[in-house]
KEMAR-118559 format. One record per residue (C-alpha): residue number from 1; residue in one letter; x, y, z. Coordinates in steps of 0.1 Angstrom, whole numbers, plus 5000, padded with zeros to 4 digits. Each point is the difference from the previous one (the first is absolute). Layout:
BEGIN
nr; rest; xx; yy; zz
NUM; A; X; Y; Z
...
This chain:
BEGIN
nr; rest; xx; yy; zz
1; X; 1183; 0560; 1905
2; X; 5019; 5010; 5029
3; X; 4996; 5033; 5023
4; X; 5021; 5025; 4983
5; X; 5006; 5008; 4962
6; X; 5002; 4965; 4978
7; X; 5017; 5003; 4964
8; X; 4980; 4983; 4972
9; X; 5006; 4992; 4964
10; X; 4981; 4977; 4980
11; X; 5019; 4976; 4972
12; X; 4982; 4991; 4971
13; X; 4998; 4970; 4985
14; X; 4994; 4990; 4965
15; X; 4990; 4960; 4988
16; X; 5039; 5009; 4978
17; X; 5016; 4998; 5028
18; X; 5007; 5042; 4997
19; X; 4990; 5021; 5029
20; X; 5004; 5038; 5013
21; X; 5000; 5021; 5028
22; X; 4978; 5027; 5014
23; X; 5009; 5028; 5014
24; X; 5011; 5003; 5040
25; X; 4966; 5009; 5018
26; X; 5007; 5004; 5041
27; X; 4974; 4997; 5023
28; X; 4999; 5011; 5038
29; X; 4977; 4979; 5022
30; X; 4994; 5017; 5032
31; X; 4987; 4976; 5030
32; X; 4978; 5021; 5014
33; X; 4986; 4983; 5030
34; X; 4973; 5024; 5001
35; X; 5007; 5019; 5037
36; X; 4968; 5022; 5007
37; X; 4990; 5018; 5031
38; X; 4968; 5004; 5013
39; X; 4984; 5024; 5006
40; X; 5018; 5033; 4987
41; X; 4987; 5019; 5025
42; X; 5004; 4989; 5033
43; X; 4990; 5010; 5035
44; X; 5016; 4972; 5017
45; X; 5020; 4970; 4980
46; X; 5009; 4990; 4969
47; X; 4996; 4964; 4980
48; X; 5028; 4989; 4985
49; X; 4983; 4974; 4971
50; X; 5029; 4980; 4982
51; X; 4984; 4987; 4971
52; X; 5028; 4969; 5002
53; X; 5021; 4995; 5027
54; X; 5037; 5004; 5001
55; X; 5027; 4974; 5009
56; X; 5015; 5021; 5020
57; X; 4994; 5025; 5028
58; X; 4997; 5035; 4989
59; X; 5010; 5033; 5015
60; X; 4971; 5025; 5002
61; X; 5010; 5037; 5009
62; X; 4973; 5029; 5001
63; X; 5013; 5039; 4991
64; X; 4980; 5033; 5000
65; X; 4995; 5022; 4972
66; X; 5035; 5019; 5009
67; X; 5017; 4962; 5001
68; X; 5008; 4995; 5036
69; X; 4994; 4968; 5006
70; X; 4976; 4996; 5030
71; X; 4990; 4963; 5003
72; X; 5016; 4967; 4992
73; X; 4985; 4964; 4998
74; X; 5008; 4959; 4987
75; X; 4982; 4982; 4974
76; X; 5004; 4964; 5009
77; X; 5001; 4981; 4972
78; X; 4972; 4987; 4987
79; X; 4975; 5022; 5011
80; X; 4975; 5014; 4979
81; X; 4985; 5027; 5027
82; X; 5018; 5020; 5024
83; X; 4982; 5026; 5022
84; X; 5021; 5028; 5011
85; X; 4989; 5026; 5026
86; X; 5006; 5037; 4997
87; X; 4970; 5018; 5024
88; X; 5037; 5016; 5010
89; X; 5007; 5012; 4973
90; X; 4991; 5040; 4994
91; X; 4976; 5007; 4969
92; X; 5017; 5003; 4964
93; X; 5009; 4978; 4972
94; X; 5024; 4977; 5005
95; X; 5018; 4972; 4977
96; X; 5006; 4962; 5008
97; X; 5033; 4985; 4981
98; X; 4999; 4961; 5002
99; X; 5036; 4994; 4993
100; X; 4989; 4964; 4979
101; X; 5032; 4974; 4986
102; X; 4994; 5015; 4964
103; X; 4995; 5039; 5006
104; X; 4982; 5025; 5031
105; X; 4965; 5004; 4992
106; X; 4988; 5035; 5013
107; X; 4962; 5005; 5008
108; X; 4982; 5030; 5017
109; X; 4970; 5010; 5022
110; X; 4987; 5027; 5019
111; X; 4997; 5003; 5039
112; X; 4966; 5017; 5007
């Protein structure tokens, strides 16, 4: 199946020659290529982990909890770890958007 929603119906056949249709089922596939950061809470960086690689550079933009956006950054494509410093960065949660080829994956940690 491809990333997105896919439309299936099945067609029956019987040894007569007859057949029927089912019913229009739609299924959304999500490709999910399993962006995690590690840890959660942080002192000093963050680990990007890409569970597969992208074919593409990606943008990654970091926002506080009252969305100002206080830290931007490059996933080359291809990479499956990216460490990102943010010892600058005052304590708080914060959320990291991936803006990926399919649609922005938002993740978020704590600064200690």
């Amino acid at each position: 199946p491809n990333t997105g929603t896919n439309y299936y119906r099945l067609k029956q056949m019987d040894f007569d020659g007859s057949f029927e249709y089912s019913n229009i089922v739609s299924v959304t596939i999500e490709n999910d290529k399993g962006i995690s950061i590690q840890p959660n809470l942080v002192k000093d960086n963050i680990k990007l982990v890409v569970k597969k690689g992208y074919s593409k550079e990606q943008s990654i933009q970091i926002y506080n909890i009252v969305g100002a956006k206080v830290l931007e950054a490059r996933l080359p494509a291809g990479t499956l770890q990216k460490t990102i410093d943010v010892h600058h960065l005052q304590s708080g949660h914060y959320f990291v958007r991936v803006n990926t080829n399919e649609e922005p994956k938002v993740l978020r940690f704590v600064k200690m």
